[in-house]
Backbone as a chain_set.jsonl record, in Angstrom:
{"seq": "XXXXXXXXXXXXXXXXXXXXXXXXXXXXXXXXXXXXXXXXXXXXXXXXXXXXXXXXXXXXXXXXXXXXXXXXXXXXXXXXXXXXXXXXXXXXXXXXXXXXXXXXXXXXXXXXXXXXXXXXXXXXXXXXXXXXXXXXXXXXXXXXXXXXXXXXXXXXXXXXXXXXXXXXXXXXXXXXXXXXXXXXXXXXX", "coords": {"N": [[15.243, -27.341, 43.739], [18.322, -26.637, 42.017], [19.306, -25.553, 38.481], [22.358, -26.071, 36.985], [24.518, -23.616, 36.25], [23.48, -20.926, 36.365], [20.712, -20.511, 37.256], [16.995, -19.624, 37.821], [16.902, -19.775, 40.428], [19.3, -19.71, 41.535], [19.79, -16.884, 40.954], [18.009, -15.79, 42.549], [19.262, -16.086, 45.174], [21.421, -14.258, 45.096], [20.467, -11.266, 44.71], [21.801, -8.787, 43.78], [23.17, -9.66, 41.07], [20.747, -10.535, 39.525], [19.476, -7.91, 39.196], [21.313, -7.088, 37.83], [20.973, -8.556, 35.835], [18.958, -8.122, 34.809], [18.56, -5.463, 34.419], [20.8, -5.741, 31.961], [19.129, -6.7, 30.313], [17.125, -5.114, 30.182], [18.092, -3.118, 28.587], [18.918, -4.033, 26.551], [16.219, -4.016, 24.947], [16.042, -1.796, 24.722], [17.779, -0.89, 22.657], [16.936, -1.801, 20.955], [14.453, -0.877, 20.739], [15.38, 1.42, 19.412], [16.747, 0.773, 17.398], [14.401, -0.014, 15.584], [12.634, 2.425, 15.949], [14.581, 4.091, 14.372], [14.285, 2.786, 11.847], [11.776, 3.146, 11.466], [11.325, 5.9, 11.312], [13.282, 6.373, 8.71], [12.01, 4.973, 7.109], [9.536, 6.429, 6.963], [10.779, 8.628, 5.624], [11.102, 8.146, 3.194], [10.984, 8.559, -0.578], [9.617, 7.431, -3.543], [10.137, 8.045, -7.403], [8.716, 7.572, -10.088], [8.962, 7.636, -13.213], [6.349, 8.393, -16.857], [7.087, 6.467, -19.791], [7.124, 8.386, -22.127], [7.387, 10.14, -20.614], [5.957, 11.933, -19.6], [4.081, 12.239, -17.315], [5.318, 12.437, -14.007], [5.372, 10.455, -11.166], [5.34, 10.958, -7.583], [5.873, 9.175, -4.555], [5.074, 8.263, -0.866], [6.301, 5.96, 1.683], [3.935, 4.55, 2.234], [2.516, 4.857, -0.23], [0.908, 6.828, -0.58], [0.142, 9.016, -3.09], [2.672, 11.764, -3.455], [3.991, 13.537, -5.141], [2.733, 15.113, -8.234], [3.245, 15.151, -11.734], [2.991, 17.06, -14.518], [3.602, 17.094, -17.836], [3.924, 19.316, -20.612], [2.688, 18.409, -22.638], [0.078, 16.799, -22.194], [-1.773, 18.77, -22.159], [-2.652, 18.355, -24.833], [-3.889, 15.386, -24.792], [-6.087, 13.146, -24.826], [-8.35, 12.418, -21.994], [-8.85, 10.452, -20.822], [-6.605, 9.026, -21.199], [-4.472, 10.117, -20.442], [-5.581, 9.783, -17.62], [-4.969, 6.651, -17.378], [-2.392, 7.125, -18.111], [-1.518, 7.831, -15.529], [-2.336, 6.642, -13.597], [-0.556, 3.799, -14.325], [1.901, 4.976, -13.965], [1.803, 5.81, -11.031], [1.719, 3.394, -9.874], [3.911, 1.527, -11.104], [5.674, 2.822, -9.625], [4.819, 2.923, -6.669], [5.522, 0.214, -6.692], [8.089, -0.149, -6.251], [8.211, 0.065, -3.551], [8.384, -1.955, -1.667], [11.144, -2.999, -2.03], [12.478, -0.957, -1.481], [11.95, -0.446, 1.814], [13.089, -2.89, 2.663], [15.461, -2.636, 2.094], [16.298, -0.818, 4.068], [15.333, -1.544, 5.881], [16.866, -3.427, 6.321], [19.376, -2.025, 6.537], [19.062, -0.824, 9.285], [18.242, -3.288, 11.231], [20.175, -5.23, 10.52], [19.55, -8.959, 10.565], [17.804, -9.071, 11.985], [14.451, -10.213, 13.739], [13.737, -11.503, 11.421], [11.035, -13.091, 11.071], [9.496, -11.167, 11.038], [10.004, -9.725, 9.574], [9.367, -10.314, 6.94], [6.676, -11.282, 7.235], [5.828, -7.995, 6.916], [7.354, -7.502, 4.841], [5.876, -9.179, 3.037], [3.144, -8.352, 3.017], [3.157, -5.618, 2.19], [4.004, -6.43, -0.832], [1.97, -7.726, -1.318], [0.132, -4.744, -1.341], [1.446, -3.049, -3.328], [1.687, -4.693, -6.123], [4.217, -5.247, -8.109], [3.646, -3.638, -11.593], [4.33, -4.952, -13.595], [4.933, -7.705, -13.687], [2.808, -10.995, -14.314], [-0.623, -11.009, -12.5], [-1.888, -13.194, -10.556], [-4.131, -13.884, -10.197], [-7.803, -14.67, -10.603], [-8.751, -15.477, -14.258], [-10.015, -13.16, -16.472], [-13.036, -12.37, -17.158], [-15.084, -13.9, -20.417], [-17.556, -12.892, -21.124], [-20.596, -11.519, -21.078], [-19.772, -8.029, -20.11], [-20.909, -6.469, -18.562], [-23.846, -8.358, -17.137], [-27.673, -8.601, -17.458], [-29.095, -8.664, -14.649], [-30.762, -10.774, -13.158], [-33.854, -11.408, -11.219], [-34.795, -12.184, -7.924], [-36.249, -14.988, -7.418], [-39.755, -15.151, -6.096], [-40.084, -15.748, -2.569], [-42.059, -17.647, -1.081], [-44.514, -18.177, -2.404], [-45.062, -15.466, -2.558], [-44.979, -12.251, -4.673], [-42.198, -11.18, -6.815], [-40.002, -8.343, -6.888], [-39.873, -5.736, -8.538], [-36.752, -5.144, -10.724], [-34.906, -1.862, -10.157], [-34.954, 0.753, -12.102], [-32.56, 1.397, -14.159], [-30.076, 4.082, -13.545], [-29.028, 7.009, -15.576], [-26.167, 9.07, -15.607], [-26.388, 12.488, -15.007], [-27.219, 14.799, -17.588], [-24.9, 16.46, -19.903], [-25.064, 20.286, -19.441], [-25.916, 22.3, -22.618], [-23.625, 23.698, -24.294], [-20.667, 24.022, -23.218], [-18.334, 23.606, -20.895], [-19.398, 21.962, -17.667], [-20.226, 23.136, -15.157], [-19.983, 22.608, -12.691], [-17.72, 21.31, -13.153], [-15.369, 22.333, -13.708], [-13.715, 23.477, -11.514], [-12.394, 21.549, -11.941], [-10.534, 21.446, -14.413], [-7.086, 21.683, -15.278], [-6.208, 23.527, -16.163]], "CA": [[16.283, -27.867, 42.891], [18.739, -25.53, 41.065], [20.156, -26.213, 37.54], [23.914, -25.772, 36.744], [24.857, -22.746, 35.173], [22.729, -19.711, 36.545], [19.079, -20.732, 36.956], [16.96, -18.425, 39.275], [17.588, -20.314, 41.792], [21.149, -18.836, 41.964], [19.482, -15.397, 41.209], [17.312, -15.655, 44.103], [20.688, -15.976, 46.057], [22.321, -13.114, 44.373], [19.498, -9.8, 44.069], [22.756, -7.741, 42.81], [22.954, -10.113, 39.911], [19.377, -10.877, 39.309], [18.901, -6.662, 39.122], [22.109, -6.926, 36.756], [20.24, -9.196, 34.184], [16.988, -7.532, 34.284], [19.543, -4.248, 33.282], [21.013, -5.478, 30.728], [17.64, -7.092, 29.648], [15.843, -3.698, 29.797], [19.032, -2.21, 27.802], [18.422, -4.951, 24.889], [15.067, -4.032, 24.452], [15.949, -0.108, 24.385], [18.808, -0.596, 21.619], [16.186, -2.799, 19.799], [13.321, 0.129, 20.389], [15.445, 2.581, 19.154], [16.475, 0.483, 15.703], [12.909, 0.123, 15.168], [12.066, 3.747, 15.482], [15.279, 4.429, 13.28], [14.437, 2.493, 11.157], [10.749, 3.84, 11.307], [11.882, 7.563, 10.522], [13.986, 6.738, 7.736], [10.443, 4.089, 6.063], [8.455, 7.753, 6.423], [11.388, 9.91, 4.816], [10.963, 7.139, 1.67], [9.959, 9.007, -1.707], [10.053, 6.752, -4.508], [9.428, 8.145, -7.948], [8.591, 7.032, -11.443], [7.705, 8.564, -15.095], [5.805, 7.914, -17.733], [7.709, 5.982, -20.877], [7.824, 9.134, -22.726], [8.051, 11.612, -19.551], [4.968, 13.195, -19.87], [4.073, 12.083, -16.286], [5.97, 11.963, -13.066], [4.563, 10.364, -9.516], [6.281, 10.156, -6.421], [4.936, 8.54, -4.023], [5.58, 7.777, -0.018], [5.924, 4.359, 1.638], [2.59, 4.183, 2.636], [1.988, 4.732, -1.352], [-0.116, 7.623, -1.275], [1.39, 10.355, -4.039], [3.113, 13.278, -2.714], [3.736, 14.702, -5.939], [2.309, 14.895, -9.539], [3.992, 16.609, -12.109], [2.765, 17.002, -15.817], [4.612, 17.94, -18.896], [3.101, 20.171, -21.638], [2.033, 17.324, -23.566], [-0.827, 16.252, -21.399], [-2.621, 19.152, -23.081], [-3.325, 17.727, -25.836], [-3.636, 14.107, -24.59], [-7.424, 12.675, -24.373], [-8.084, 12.77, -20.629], [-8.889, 8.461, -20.554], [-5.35, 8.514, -21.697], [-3.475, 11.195, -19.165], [-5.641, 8.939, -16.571], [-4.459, 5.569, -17.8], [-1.313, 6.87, -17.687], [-1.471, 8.761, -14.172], [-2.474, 5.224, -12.712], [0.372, 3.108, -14.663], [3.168, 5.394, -13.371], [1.947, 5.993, -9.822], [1.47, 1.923, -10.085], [5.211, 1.974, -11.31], [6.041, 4.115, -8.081], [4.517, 2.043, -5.234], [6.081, -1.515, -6.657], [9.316, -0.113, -5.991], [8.14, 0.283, -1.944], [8.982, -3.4, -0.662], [12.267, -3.081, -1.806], [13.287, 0.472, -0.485], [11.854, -0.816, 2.852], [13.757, -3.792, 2.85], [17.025, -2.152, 1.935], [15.812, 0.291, 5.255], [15.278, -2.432, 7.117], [18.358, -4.439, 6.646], [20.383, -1.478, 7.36], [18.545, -0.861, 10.843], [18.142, -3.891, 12.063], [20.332, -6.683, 10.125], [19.426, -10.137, 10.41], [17.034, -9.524, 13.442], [13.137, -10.622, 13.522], [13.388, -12.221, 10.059], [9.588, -13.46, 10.62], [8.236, -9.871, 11.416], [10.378, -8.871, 8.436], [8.851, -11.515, 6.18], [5.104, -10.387, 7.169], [5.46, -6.804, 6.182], [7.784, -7.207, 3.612], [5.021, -9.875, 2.202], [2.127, -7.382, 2.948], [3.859, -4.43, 1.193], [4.166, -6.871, -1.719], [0.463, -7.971, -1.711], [-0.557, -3.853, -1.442], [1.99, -2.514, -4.163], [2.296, -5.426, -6.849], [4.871, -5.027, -9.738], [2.501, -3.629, -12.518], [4.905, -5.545, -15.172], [4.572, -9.103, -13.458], [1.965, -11.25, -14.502], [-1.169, -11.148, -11.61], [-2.288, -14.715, -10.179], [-5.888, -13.726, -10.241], [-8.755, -15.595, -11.602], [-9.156, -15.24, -15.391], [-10.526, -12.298, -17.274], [-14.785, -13.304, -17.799], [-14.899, -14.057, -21.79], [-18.719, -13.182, -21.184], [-21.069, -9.897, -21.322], [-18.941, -7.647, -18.333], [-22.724, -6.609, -17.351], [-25.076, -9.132, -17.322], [-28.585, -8.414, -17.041], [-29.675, -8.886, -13.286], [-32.086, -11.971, -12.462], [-34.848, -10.844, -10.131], [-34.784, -13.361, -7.261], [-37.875, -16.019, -7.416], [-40.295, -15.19, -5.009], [-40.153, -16.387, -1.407], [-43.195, -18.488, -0.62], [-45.351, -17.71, -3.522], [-45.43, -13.926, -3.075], [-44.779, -11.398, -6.212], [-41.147, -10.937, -7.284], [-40.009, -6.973, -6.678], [-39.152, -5.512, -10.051], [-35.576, -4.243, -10.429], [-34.602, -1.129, -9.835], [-34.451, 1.127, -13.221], [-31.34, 1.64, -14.51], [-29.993, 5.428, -13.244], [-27.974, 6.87, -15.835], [-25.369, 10.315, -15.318], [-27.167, 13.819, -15.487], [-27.156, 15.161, -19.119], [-24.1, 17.537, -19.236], [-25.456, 21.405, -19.507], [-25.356, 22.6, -23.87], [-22.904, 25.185, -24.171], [-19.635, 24.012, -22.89], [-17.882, 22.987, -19.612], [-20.303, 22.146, -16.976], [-19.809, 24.005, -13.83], [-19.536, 21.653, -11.45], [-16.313, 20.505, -13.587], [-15.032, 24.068, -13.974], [-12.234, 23.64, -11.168], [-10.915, 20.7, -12.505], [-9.928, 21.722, -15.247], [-6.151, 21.363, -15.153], [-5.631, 24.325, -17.761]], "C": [[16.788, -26.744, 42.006], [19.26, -25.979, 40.004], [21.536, -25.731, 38.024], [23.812, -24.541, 35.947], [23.6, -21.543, 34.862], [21.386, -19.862, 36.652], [18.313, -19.582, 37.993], [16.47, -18.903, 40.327], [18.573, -19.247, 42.604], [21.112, -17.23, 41.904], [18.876, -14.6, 42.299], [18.248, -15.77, 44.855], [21.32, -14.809, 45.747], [21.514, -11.947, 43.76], [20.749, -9.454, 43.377], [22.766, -8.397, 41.553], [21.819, -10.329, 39.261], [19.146, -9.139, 38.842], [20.271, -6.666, 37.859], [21.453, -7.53, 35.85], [19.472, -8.451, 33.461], [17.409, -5.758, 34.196], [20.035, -4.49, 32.367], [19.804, -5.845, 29.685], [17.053, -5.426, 28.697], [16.821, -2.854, 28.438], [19.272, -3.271, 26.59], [17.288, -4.25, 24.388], [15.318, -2.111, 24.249], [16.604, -0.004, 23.124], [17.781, -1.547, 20.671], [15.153, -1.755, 19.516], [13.995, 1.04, 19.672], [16.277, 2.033, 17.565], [15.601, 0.537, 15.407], [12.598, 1.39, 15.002], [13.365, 4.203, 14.54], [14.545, 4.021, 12.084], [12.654, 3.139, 10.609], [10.677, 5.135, 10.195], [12.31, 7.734, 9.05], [12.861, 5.748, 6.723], [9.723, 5.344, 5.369], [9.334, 8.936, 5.678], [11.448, 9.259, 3.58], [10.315, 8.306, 0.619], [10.201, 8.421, -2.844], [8.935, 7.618, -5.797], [9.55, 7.366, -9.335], [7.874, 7.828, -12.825], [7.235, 7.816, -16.003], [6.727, 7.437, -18.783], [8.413, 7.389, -21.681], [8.1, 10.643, -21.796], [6.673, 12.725, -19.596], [4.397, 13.514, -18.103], [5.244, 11.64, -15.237], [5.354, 11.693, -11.846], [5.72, 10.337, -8.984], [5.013, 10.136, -5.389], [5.851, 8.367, -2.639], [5.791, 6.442, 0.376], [5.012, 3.713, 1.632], [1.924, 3.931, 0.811], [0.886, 5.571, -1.63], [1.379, 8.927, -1.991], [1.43, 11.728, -3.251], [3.614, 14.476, -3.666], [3.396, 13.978, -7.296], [2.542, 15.96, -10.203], [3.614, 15.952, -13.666], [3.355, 17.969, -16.809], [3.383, 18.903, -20.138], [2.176, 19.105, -22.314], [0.912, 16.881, -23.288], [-1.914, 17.594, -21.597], [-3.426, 18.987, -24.26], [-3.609, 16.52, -25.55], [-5.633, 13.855, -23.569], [-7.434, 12.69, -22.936], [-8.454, 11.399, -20.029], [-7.219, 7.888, -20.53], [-4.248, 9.296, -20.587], [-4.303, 10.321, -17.906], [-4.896, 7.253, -16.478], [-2.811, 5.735, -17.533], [-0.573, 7.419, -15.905], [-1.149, 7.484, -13.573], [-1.003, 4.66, -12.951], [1.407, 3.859, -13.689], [2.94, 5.137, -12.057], [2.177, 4.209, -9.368], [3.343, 1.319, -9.88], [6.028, 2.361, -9.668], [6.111, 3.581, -7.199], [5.289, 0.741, -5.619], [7.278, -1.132, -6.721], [9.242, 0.008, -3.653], [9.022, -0.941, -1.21], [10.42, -3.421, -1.012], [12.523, -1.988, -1.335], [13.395, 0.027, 0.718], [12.388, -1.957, 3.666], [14.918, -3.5, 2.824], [16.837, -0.927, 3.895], [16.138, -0.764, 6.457], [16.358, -3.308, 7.397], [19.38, -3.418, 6.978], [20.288, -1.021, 9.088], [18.915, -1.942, 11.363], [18.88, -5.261, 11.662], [19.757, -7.921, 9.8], [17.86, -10.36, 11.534], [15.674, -9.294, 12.992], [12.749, -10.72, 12.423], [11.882, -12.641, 10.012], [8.829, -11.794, 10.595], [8.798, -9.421, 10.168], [9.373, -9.052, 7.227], [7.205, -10.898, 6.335], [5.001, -9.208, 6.39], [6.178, -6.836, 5.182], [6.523, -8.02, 2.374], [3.571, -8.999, 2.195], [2.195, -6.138, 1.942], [3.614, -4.851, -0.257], [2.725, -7.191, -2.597], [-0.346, -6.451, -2.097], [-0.193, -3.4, -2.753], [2.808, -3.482, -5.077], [3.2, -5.05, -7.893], [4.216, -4.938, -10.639], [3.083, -4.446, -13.658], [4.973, -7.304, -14.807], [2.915, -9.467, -13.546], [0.821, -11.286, -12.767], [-2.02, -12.645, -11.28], [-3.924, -14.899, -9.593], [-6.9, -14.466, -10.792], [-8.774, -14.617, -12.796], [-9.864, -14.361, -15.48], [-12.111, -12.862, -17.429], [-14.28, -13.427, -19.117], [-16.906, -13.356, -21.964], [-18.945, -11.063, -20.994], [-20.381, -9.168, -19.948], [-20.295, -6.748, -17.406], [-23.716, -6.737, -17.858], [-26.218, -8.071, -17.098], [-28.79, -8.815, -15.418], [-30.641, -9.62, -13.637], [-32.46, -11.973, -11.192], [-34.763, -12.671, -9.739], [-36.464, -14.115, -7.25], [-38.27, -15.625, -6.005], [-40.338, -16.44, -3.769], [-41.626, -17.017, -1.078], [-44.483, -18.07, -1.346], [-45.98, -16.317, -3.353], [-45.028, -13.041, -4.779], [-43.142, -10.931, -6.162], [-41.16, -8.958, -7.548], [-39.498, -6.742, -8.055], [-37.479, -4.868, -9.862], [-35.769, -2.93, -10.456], [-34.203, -0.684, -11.144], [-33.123, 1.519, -13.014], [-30.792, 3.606, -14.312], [-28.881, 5.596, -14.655], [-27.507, 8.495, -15.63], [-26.399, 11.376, -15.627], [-26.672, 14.181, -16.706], [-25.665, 16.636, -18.528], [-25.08, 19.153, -20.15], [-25.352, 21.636, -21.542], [-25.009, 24.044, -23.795], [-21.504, 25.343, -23.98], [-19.464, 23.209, -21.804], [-19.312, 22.985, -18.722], [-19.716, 22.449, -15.644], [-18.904, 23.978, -12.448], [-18.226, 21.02, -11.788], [-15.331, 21.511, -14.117], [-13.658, 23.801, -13.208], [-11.848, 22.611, -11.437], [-10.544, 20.635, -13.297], [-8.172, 22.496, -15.169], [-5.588, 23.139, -15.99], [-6.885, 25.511, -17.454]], "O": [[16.035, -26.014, 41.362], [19.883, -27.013, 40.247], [21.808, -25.178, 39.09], [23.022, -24.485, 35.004], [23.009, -21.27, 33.818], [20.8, -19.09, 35.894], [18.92, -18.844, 38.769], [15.632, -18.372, 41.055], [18.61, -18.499, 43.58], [21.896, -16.451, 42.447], [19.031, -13.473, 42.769], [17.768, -15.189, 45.829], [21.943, -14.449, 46.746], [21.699, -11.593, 42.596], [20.787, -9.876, 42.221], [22.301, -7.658, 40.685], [22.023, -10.29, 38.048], [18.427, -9.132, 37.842], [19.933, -6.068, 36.837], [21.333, -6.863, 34.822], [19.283, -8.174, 32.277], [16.547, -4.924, 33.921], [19.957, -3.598, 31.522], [19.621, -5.382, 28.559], [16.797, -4.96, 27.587], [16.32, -2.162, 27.552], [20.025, -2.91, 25.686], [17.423, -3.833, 23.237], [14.576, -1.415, 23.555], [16.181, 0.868, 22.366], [18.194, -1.902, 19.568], [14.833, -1.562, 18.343], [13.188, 1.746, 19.067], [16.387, 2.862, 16.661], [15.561, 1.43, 14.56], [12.23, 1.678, 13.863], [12.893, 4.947, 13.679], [14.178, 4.9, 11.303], [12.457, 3.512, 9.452], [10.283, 5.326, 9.045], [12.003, 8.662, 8.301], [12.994, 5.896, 5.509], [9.402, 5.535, 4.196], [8.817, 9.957, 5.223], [11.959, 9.973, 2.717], [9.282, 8.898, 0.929], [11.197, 8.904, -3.383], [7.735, 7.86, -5.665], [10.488, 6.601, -9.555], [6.802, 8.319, -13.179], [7.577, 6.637, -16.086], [7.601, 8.304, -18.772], [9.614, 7.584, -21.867], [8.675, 11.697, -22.067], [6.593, 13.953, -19.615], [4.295, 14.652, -17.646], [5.998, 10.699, -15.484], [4.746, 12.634, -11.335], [6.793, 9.942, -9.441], [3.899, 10.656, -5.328], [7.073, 8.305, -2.778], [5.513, 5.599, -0.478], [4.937, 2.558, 1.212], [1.082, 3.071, 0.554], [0.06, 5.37, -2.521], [2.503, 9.357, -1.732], [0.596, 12.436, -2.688], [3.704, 15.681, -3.427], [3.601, 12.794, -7.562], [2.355, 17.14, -9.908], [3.82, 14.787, -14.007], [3.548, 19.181, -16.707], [2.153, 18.876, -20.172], [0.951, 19.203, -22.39], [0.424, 16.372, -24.297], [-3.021, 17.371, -21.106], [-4.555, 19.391, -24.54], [-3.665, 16.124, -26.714], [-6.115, 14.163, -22.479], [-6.338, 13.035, -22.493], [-8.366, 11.231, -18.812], [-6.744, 6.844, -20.082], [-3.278, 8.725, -20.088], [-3.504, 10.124, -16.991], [-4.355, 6.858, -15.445], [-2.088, 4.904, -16.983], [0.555, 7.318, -15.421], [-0.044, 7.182, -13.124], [-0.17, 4.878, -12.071], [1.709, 3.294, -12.638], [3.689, 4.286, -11.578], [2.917, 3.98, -8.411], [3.86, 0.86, -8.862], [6.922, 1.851, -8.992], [7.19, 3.487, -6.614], [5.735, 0.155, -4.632], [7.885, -1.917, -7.45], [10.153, 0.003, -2.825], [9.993, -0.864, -0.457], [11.074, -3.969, -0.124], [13.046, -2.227, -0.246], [14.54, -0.087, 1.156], [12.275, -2.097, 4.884], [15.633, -4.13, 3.604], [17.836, -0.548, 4.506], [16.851, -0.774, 7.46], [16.672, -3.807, 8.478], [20.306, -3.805, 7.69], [21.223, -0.927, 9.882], [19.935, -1.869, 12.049], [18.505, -6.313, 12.179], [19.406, -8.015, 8.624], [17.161, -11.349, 11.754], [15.442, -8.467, 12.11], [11.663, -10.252, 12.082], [11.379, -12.564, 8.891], [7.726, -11.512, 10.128], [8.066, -8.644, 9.556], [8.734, -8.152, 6.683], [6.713, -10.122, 5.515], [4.303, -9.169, 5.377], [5.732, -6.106, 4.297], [6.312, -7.62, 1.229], [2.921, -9.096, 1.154], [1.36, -5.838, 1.089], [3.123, -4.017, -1.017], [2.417, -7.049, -3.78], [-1.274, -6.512, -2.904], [-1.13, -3.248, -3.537], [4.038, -3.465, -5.116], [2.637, -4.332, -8.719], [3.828, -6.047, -11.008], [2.381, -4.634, -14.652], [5.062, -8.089, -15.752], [1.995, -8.76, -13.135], [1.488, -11.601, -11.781], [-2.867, -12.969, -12.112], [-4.547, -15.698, -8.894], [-6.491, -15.008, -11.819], [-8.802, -13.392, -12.678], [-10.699, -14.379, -14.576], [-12.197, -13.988, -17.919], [-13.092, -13.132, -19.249], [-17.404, -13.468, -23.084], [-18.244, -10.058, -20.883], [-20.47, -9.718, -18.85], [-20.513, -6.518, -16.217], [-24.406, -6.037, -18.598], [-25.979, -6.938, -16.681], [-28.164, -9.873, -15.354], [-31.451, -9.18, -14.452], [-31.8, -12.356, -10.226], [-34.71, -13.712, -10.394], [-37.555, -13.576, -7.066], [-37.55, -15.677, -5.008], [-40.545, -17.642, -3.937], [-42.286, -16.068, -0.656], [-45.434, -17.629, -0.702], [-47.073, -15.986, -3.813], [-44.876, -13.639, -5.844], [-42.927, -10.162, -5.224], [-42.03, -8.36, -8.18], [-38.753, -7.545, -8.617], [-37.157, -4.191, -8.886], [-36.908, -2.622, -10.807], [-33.283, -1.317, -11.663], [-32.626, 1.895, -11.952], [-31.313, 4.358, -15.135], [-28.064, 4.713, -14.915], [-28.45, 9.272, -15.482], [-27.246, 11.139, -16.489], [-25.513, 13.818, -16.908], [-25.501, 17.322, -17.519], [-25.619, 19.04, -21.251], [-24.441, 20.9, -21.921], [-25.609, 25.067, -23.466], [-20.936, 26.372, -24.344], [-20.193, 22.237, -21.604], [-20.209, 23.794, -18.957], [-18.704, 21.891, -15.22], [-18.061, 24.539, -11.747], [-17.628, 20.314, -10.976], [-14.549, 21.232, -15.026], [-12.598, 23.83, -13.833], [-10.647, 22.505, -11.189], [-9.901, 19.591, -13.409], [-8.058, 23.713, -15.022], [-4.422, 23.493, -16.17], [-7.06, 26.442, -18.241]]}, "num_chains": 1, "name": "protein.A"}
């Protein structure tokens, strides 16, 4: 039984047409591979950057969101080094939550309107890796409680003896005298 209106039925009657479909077929899927890798190329030439409030720091960063450059102003000499990290993070932070939109503006000029669900995945993945550091996060609550407990040794298994914890390790003493050695090349300065 053949339908109306080309079934392959009527292709099985007609190889020359049947080899015409399954050409222009193959020549869909090439002009579709080769938006995709456009649109690829121009995801990995992405550099989004961002500075610090008063400019002391600059990140940029790729799509992937690892930094490709870090650039510090004089000021970050004098600037506690909890505080030049605090702000290292914030900016580069800054940096990456601009990704899902670049890649979306990328992607709508590649490929338009086409595979809205595959868009939708990575644009929602992107979103989950590199949140907006200035929107609130939908995380469970902050503890209100000690942020480290004591450890409670587990009750012995079938009335054997309970293992003691494990003393507490704390950092090697730093050297008296100055810088310690081992922290010699990172010193920025």
């Amino acid at each position: 039984m053949t339908s109306a209106g080309g079934g392959l039925g009527d292709l099985m009657r007609d190889p020359d047409e049947a080899i015409r479909r399954m050409d222009e077929w193959a020549a869909g899927f090439a002009r579709k591979a080769e938006r995709y890798a456009a649109a690829q190329e121009e995801t990995e030439r992405l550099r989004l950057t961002a500075s610090s409030p008063d400019g002391t720091v600059r990140v940029t960063v790729g799509a992937d969101g690892v930094v490709s450059d870090l650039v510090f102003s004089s000021k970050t000499r004098t600037m506690p080094p909890e505080e030049l990290s605090r702000m290292v993070l914030e900016t580069m932070r800054r940096a990456q939550a601009g990704i899902t939109e670049r890649v979306a503006e990328v992607m709508t000029e590649n490929l338009g309107d086409e595979d809205q669900e595959t868009r939708g995945v990575l644009l929602d993945s992107l979103r989950g890796r590199f949140p907006d550091p200035d929107e609130p996060e939908d995380g469970p609550p902050e503890p209100d409680s000690d942020p480290d407990p004591e450890p409670v040794p587990p009750s012995p298994a079938s009335g054997g003896a309970a293992t003691p914890p494990a003393a507490p390790t704390s950092p090697p003493a730093r050297r008296p005298g100055g810088i310690d050695p081992d922290e010699q090349d990172n010193n920025p300065w």
